[in-house]
Backbone bond lengths (Angstrom), bond angles and torsions (degrees), N, CA, C in turn:
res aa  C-N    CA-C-N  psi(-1)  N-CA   C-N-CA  omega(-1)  CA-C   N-CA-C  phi
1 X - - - 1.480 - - 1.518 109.31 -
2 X 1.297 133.53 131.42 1.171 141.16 -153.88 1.616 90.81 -108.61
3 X 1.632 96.42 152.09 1.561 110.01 178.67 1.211 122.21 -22.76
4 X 1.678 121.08 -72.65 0.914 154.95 171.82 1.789 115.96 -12.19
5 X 1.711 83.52 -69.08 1.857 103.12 174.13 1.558 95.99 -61.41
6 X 1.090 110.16 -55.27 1.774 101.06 -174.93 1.560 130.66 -22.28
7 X 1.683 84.44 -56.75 1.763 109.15 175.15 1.190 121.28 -66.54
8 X 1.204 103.52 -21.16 1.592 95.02 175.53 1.639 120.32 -113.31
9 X 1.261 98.88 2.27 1.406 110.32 148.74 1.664 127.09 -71.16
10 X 1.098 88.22 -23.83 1.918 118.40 -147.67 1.974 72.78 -67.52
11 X 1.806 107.74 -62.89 1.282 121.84 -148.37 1.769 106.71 -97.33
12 X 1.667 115.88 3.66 1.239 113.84 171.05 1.546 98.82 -76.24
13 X 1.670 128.38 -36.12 1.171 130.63 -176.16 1.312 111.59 -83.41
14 X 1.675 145.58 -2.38 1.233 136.68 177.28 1.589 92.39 -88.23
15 X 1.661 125.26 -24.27 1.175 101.59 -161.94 1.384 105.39 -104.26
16 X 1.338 125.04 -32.58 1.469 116.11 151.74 1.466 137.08 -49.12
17 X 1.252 137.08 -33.39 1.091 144.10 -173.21 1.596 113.91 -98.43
18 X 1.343 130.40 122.52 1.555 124.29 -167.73 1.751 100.41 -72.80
19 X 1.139 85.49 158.27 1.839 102.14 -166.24 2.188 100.76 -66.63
20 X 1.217 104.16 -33.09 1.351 111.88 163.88 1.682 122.46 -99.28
21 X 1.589 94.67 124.00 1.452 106.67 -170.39 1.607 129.12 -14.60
22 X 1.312 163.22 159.47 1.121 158.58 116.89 1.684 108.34 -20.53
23 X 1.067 115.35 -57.43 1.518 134.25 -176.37 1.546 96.00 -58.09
24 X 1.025 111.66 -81.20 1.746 122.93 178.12 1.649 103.35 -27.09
25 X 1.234 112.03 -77.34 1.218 112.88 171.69 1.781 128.36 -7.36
26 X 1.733 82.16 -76.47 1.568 92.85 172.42 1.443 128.09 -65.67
27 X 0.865 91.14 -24.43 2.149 98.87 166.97 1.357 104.51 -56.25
28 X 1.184 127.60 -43.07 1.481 140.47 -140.63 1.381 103.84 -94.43
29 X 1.552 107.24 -36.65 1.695 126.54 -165.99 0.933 99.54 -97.62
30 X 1.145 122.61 -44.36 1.744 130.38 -174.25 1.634 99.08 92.78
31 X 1.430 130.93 5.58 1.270 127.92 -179.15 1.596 103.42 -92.68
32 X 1.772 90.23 151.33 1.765 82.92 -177.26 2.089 119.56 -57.62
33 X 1.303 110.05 -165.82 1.448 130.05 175.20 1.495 103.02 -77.84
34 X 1.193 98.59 -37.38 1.842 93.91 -171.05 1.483 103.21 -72.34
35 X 1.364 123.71 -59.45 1.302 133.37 -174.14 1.357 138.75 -82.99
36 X 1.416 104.77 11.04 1.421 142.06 -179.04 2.185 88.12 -103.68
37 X 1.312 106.36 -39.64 1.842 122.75 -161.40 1.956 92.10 -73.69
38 X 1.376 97.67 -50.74 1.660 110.60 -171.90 1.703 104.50 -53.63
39 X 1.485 97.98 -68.56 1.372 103.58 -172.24 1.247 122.64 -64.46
40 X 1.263 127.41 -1.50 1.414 130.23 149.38 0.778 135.78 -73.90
41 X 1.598 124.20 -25.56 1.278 126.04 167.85 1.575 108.60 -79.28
42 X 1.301 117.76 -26.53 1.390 125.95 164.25 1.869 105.57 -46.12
43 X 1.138 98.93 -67.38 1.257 114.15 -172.02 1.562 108.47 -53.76
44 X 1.008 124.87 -32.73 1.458 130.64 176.53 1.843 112.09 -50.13
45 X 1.666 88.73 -64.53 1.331 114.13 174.94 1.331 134.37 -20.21
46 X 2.029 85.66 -45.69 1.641 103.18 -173.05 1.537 107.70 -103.47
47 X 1.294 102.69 13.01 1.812 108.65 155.84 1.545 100.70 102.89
48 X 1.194 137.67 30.32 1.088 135.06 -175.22 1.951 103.22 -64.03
49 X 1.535 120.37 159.93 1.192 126.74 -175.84 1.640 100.55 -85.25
50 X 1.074 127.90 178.71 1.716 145.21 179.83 1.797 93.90 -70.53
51 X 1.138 126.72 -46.35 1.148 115.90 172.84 1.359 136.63 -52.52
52 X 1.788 99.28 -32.59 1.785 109.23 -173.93 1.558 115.81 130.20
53 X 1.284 94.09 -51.31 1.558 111.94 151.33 1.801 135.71 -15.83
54 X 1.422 133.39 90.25 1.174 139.43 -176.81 1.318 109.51 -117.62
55 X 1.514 122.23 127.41 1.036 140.06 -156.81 1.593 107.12 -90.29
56 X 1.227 114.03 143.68 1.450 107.44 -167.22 1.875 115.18 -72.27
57 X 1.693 87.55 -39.23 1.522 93.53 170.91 1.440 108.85 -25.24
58 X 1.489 100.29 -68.91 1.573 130.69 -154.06 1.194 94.46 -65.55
59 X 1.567 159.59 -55.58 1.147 150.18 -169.75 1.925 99.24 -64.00
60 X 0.817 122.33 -51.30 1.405 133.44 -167.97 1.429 102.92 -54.37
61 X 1.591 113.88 -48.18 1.505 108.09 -170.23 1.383 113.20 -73.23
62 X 1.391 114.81 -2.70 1.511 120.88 -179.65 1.390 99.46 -83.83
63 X 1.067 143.32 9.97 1.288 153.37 -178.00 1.519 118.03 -145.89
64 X 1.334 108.08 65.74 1.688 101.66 -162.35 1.570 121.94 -64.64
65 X 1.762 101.30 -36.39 1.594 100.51 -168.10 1.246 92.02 -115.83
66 X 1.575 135.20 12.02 1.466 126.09 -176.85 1.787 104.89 -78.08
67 X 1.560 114.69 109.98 1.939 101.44 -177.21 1.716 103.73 -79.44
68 X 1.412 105.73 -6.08 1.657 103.12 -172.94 0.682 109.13 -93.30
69 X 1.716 146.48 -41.20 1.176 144.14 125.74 1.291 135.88 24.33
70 X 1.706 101.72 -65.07 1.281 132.06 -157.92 1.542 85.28 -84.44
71 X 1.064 128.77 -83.06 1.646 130.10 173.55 1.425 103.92 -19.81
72 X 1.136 132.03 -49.09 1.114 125.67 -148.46 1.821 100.67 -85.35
73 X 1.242 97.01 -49.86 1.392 90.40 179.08 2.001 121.05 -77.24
74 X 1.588 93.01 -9.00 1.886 88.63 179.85 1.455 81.80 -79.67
75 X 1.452 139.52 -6.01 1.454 107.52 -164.92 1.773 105.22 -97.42
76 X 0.703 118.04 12.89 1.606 135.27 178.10 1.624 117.31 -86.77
77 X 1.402 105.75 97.23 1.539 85.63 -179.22 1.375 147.80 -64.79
78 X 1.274 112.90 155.28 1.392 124.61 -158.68 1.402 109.19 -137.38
79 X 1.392 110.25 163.35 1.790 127.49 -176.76 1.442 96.18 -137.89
80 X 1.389 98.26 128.19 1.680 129.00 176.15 2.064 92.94 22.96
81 X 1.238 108.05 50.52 1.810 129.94 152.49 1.684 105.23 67.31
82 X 1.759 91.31 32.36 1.934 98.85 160.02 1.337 92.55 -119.03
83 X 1.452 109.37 154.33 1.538 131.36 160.34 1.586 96.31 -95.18
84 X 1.051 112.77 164.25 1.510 131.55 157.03 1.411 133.27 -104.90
85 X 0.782 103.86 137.20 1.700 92.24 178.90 1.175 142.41 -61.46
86 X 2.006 106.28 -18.60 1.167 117.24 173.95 1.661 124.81 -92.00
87 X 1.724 102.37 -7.60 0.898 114.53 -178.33 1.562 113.43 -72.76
88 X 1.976 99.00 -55.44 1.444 95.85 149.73 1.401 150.47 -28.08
89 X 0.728 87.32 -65.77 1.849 104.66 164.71 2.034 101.59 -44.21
90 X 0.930 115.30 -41.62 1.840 104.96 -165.57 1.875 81.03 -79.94
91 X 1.163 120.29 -57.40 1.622 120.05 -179.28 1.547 111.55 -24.93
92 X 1.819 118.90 -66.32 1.006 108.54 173.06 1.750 122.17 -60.81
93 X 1.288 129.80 -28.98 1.251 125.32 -168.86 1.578 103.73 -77.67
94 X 1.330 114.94 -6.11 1.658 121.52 175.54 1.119 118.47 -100.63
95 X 1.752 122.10 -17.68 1.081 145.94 169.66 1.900 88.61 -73.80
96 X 0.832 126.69 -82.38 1.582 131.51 -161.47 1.543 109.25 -32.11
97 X 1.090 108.59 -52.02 1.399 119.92 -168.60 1.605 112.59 -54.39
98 X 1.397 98.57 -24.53 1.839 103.94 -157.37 1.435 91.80 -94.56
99 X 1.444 111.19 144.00 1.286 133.84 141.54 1.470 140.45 -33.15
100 X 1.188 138.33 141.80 1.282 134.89 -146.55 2.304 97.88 -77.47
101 X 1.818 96.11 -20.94 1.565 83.84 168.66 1.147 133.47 -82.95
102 X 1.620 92.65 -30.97 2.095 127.93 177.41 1.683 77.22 -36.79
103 X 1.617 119.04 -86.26 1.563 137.49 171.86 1.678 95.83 11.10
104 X 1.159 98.06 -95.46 1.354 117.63 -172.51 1.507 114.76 -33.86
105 X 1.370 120.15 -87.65 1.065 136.64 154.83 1.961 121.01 -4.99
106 X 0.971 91.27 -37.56 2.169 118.51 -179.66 1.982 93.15 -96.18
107 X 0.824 112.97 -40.88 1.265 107.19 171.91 1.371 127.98 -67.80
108 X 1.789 108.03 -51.60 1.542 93.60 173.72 1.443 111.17 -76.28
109 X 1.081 149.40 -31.42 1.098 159.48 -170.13 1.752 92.86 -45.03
110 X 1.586 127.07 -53.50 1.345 140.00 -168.50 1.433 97.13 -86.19
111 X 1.106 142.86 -3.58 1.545 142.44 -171.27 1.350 94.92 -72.94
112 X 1.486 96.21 -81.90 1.828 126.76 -162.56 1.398 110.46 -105.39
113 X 1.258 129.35 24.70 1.412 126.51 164.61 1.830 103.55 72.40
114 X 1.456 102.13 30.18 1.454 85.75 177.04 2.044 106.19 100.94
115 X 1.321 103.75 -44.56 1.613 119.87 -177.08 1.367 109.43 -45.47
116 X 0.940 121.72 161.33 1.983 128.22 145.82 1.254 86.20 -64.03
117 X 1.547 91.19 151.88 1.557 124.78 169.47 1.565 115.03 -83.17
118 X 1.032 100.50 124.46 1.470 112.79 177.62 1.806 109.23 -89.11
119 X 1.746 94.38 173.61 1.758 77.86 -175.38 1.399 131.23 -62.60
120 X 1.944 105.71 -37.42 1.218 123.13 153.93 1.533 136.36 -7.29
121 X 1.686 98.76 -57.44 1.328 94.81 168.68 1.640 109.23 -115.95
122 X 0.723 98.41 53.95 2.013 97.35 170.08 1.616 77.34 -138.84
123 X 0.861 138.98 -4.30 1.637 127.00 171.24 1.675 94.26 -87.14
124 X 1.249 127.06 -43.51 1.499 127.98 -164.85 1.806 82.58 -75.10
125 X 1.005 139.12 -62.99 1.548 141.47 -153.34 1.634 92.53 -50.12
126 X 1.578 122.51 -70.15 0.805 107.05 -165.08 1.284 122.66 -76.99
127 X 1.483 128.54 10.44 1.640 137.23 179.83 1.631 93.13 -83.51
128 X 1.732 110.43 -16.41 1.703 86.34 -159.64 1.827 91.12 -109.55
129 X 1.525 125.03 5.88 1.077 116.08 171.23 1.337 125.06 -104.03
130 X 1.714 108.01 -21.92 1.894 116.63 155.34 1.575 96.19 -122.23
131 X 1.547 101.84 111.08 1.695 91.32 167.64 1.805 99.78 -99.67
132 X 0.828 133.06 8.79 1.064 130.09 159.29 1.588 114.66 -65.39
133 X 1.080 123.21 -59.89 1.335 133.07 179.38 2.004 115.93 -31.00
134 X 1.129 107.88 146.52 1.708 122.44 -161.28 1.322 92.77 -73.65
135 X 1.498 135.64 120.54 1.468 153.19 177.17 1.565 83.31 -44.30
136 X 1.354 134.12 -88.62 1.294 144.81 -162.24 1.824 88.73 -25.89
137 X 1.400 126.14 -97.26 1.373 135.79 -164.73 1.502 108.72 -44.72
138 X 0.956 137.47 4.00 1.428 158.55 -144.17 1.617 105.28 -131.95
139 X 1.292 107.28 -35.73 2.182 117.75 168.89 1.382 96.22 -84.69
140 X 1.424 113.67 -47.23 1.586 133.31 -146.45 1.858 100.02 -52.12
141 X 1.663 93.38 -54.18 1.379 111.64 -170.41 1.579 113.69 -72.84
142 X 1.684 104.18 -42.89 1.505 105.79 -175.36 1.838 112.01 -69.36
143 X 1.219 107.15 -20.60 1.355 123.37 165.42 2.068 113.86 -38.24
144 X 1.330 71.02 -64.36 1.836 94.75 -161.92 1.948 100.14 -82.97
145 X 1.496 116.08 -30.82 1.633 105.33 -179.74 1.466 112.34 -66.93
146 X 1.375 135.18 -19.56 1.606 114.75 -163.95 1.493 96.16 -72.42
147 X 1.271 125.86 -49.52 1.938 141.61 -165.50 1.461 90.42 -75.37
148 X 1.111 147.75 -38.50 1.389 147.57 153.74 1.549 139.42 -27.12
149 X 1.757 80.25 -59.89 2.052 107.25 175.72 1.508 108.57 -80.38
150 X 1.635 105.81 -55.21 1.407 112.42 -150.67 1.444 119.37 -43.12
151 X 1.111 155.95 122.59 1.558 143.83 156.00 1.201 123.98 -10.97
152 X 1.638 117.37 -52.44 1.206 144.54 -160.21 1.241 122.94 -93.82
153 X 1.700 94.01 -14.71 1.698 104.01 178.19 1.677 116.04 68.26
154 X 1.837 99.20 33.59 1.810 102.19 171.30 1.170 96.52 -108.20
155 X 1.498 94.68 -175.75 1.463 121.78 -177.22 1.684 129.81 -70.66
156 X 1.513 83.33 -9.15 1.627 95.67 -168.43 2.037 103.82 -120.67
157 X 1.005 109.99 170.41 1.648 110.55 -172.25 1.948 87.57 -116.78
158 X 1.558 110.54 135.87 1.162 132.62 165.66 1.624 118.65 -64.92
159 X 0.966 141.27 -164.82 1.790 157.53 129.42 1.328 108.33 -57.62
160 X 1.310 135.28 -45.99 1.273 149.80 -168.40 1.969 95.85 -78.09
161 X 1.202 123.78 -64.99 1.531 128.22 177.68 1.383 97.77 -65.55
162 X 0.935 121.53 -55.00 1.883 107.87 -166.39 1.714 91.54 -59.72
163 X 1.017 130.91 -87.93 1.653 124.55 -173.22 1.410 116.71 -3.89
164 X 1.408 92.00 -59.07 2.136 109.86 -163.09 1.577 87.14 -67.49
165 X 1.165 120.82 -35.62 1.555 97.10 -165.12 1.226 122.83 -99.99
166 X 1.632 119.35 7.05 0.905 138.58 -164.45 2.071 106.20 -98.45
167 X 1.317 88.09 -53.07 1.756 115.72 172.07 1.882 99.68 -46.10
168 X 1.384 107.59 -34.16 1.550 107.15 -161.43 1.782 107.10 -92.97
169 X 1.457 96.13 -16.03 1.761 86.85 158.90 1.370 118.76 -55.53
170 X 1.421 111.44 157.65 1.572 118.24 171.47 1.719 113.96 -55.89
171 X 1.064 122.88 145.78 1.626 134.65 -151.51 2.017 98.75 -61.53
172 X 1.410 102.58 -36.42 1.123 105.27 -173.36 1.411 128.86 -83.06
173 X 1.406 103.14 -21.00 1.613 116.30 177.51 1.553 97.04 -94.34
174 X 1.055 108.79 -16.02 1.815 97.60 168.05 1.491 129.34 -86.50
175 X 1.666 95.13 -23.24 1.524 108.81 164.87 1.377 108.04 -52.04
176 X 1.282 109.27 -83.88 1.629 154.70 -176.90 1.275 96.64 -21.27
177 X 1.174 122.17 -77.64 1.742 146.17 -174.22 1.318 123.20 -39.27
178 X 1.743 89.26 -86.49 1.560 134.25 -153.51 1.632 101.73 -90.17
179 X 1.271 137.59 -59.84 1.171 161.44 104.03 1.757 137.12 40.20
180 X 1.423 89.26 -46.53 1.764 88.99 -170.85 1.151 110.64 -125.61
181 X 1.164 142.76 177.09 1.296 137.33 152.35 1.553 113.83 -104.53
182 X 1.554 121.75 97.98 1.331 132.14 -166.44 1.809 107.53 -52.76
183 X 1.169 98.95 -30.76 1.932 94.97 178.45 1.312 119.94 -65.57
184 X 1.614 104.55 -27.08 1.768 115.00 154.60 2.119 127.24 -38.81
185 X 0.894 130.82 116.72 1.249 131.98 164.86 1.715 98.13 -44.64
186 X 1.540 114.71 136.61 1.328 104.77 172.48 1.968 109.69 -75.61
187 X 0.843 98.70 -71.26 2.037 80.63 167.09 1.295 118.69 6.23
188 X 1.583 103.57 -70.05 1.401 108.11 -169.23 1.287 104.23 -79.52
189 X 0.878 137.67 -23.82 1.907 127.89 171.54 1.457 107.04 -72.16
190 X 1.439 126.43 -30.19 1.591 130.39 -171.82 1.839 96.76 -86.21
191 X 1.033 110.81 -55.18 1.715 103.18 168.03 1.516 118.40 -67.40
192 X 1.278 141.04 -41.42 1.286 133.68 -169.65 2.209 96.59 -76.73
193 X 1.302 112.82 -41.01 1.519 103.19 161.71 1.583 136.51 -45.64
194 X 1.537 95.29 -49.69 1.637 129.56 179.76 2.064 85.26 -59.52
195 X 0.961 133.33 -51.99 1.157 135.00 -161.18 1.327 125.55 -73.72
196 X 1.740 94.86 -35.69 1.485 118.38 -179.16 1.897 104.47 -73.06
197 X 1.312 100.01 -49.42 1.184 94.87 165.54 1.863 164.29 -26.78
198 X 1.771 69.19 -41.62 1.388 91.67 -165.18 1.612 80.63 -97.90
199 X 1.010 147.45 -34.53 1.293 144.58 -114.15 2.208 79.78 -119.26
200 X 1.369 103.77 6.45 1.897 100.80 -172.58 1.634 102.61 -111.94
């Protein structure tokens, strides 16, 4: 192999591989070697810098019309509008631990800032769990669920109503949906579950 190839071998691996160990990583995250290994190459994917570093822009545009998404990932901390990779990494290992309500519960909290849900966004919730479904029937419904769900019979949906009604979707659209964190490699969500499991 001639110089040349060397060097650019030398620098295909400075820019794939984060400047802090794989190993290190997982110490840090508490997530295994393998899935600390996955999500980096994930992380690569979505344009991360040689440092580790992924820009929020850049995660966001991978999700153009998703608004839950968007919450989900501004709610992830960041420095002057990079995430890190290692920071990530502790996110998912805090993500693992929780329960399919913990889930929930961590979700609305990132919806509405903590708020009841207004119709606004129970119109975005349910655009991001049937996007198939007719925009029109899609206001129609989010219209009529807050006075529907609420306990209290308001206008707005609680922590307590968003959960209950969330639990009562079919098992798979609650996985799928409500459930995961899509920036996750599925592997690593099917092993870090498989793990959580056993580990209850």
């Amino acid at each position: 192999m001639g110089s040349g190839a060397s060097a650019q071998k030398q620098q295909s691996l400075e820019v794939h591989y984060p400047k802090q160990s794989i190993a290190e990583i997982s110490r840090q995250s508490k997530l295994s070697f393998v899935a600390v290994l996955r999500e980096w190459q994930r992380w690569v994917e979505l344009g991360c810098d040689e440092e580790g570093n992924l820009a929020v822009s850049s995660l966001r545009a991978h999700y153009p019309s998703d608004a839950i998404m968007h919450r989900v990932i501004d709610s992830i901390p960041a420095l002057e509008g990079q995430i890190s990779f290692t920071d990530f990494c502790r996110i998912l290992y805090i993500w693992q631990t929780m329960v399919m309500e913990e889930r929930l519960q961590t979700l609305f909290q990132i919806l509405n800032n903590g708020d009841p849900l207004t119709t606004d966004v129970v119109a975005q919730i349910i655009r991001a769990i049937r996007p198939e479904d007719d925009v029109e029937q899609i206001k129609m419904i989010a219209a009529h669920m807050p006075s529907s769900l609420s306990c209290l019979g308001t206008s707005v949906i609680d922590e307590e109503d968003f959960v209950a009604w969330a639990k009562c979707l079919p098992a798979e659209e609650l996985h799928s949906k409500l459930g995961t964190f899509t920036i996750i490699d599925e592997r690593v969500m099917a092993a870090m579950e498989e793990q959580h499991a056993k580990n209850q």
